[in-house]
VOGU-3710 file (C-alpha; in Angstrom, 3 decimals, decimal comma):
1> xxxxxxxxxx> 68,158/156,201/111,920  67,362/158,440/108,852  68,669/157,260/105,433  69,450/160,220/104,583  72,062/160,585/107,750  73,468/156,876/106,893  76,336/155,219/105,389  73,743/152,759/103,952  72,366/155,719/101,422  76,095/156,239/100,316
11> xxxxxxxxxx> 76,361/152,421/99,815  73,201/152,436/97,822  74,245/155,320/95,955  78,208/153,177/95,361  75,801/150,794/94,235  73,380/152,451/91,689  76,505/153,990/90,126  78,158/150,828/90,129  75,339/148,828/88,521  74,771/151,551/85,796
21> xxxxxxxxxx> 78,229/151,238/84,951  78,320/147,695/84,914  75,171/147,860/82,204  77,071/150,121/80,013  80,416/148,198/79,852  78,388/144,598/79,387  76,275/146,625/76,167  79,775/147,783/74,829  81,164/143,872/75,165  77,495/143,208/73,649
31> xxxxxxxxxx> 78,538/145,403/70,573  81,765/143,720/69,994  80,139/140,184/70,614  77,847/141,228/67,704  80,366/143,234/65,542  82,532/139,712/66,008  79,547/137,760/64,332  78,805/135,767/68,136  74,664/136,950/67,760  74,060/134,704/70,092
41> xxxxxxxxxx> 76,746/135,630/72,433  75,942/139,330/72,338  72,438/138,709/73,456  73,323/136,663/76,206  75,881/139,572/77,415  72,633/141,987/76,531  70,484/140,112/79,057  73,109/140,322/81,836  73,312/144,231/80,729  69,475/144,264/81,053
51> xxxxxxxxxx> 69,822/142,621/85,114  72,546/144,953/86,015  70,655/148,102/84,794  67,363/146,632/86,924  69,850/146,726/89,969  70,447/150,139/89,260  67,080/150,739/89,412  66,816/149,136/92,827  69,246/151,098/94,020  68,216/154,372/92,919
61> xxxxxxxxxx> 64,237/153,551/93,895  65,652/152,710/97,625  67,427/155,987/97,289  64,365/157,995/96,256  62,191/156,713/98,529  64,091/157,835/101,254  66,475/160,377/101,404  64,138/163,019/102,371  65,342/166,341/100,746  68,709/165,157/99,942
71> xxxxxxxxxx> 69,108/166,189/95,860  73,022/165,051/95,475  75,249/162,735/97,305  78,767/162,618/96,943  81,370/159,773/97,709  84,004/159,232/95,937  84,423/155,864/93,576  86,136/154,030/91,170  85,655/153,804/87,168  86,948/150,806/85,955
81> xxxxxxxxxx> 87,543/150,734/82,128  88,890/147,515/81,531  87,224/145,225/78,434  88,718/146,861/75,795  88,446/143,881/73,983  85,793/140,901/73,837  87,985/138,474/75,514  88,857/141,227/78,475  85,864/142,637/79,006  84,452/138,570/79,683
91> xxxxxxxxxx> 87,337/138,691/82,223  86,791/141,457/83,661  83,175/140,983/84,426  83,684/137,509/85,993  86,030/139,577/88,584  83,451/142,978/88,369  80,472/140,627/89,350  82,540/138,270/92,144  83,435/141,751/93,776  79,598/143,164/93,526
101> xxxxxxxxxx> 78,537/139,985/95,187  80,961/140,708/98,112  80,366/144,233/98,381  76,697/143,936/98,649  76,894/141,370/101,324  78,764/143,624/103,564  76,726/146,367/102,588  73,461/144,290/103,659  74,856/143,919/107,199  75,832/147,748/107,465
111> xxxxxxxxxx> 71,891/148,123/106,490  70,908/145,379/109,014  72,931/147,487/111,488  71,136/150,862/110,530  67,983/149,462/110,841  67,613/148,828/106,829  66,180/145,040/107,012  64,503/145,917/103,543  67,206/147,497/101,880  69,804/144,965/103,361
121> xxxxxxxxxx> 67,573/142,186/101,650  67,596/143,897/98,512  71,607/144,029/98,733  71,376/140,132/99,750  69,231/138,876/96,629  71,399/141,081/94,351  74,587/139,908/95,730  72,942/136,155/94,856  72,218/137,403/91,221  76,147/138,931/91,042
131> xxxxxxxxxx> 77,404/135,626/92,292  75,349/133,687/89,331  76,521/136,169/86,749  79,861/135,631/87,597  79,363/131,749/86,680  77,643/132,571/83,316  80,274/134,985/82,628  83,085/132,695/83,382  81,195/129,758/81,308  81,456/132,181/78,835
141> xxxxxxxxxx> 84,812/133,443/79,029  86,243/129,884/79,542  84,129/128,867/75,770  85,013/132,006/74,220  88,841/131,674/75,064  89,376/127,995/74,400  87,546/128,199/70,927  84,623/126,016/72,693  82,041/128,394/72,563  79,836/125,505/70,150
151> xxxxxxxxxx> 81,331/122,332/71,241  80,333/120,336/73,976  82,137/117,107/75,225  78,979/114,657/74,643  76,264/115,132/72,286  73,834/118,419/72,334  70,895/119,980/71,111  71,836/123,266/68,888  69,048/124,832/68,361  69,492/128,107/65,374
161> xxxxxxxxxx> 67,952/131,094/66,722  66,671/132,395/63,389  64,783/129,236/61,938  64,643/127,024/64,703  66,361/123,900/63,300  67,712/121,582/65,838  70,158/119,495/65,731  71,862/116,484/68,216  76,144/116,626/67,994  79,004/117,332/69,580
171> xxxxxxxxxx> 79,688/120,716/67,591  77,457/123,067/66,478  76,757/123,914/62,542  79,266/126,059/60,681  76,150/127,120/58,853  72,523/126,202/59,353  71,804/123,623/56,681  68,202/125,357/56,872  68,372/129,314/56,413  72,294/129,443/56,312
181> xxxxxxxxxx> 72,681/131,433/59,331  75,970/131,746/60,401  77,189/129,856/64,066  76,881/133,023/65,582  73,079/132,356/65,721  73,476/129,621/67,010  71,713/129,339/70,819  74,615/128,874/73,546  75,063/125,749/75,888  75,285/127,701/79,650
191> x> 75,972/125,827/82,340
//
């Protein structure tokens, strides 16, 4: 089967539009991670940007290579605009990135079907990545929410991201006792 002739090129095109949108939303709740004072917490939500916009580029590289003579495709999709605030948009990508995973696991056995094997492992090792980032974004979410965001329930290392002091506690610094940095520089505790 041609790509171009396949519901697999409209799911990789669902995909690359999804991805790019997913980028953009994480870099807004970046921006209000950062406006907030959370440094720290706005880069991690940077990096995640940074992995959805790769997908993207997945996407629109399987697309490229091989839909032929195709210039536009057109499905119609969703544009979700929730994450308004810091706390929402956490929420929302926990849910946004549970959903991907799904998606692209279904998507992967229409491409299996189509004859797609490369593609549909593409859709498989992003749909792992999706799965992870909905972990790291509900770490997050669950920290941010409760106020926990630099407390840990046994000691830690804290590590400041602008000077490097370390330190072993339960909480993390108010203010670095070393540069003054504010907690918001502080690194973050994933799980």
């Amino acid at each position: 089967m041609e790509l171009s002739k396949s519901e697999t090129l409209i799911n990789l095109a669902k995909s690359f539009a999804g991805e790019a949108q997913a980028g953009l939303r994480y870099q807004f709740s970046a921006e209000l991670a950062l406006n907030q004072g959370y440094k720290i917490l706005s880069d991690e939500i940077k990096a995640l940007a940074k992995n959805e916009v790769n997908h993207a580029k997945v996407f629109f590289q399987a697309i490229t290579d091989g839909a032929g003579e195709l210039d536009n495709i057109e499905f119609t999709a969703g544009y979700p605009f929730k994450g308004t605030t810091l706390e929402n948009g956490l929420k929302f990508a926990i849910e946004a990135e549970r959903d991907e995973a799904h998606i692209y696991e279904k998507y992967a056995e229409i491409a299996i079907n189509e004859g797609f094997d490369e593609i549909a492992k593409k859709f498989k090792m992003i749909a792992a990545v999706e799965r992870r980032h909905a972990d790291i974004f509900n770490s997050l979410y669950e920290d941010f929410t409760s106020g926990n965001l630099y407390d840990a329930k046994e000691p830690k290392m804290w590590i400041c991201s602008e000077c490097g002091h370390i330190e072993t506690a339960v909480t993390a610094w108010s203010v670095c006792p070393l540069c003054s940095s504010t907690q918001g520089f502080v690194e973050l505790k994933l799980q």
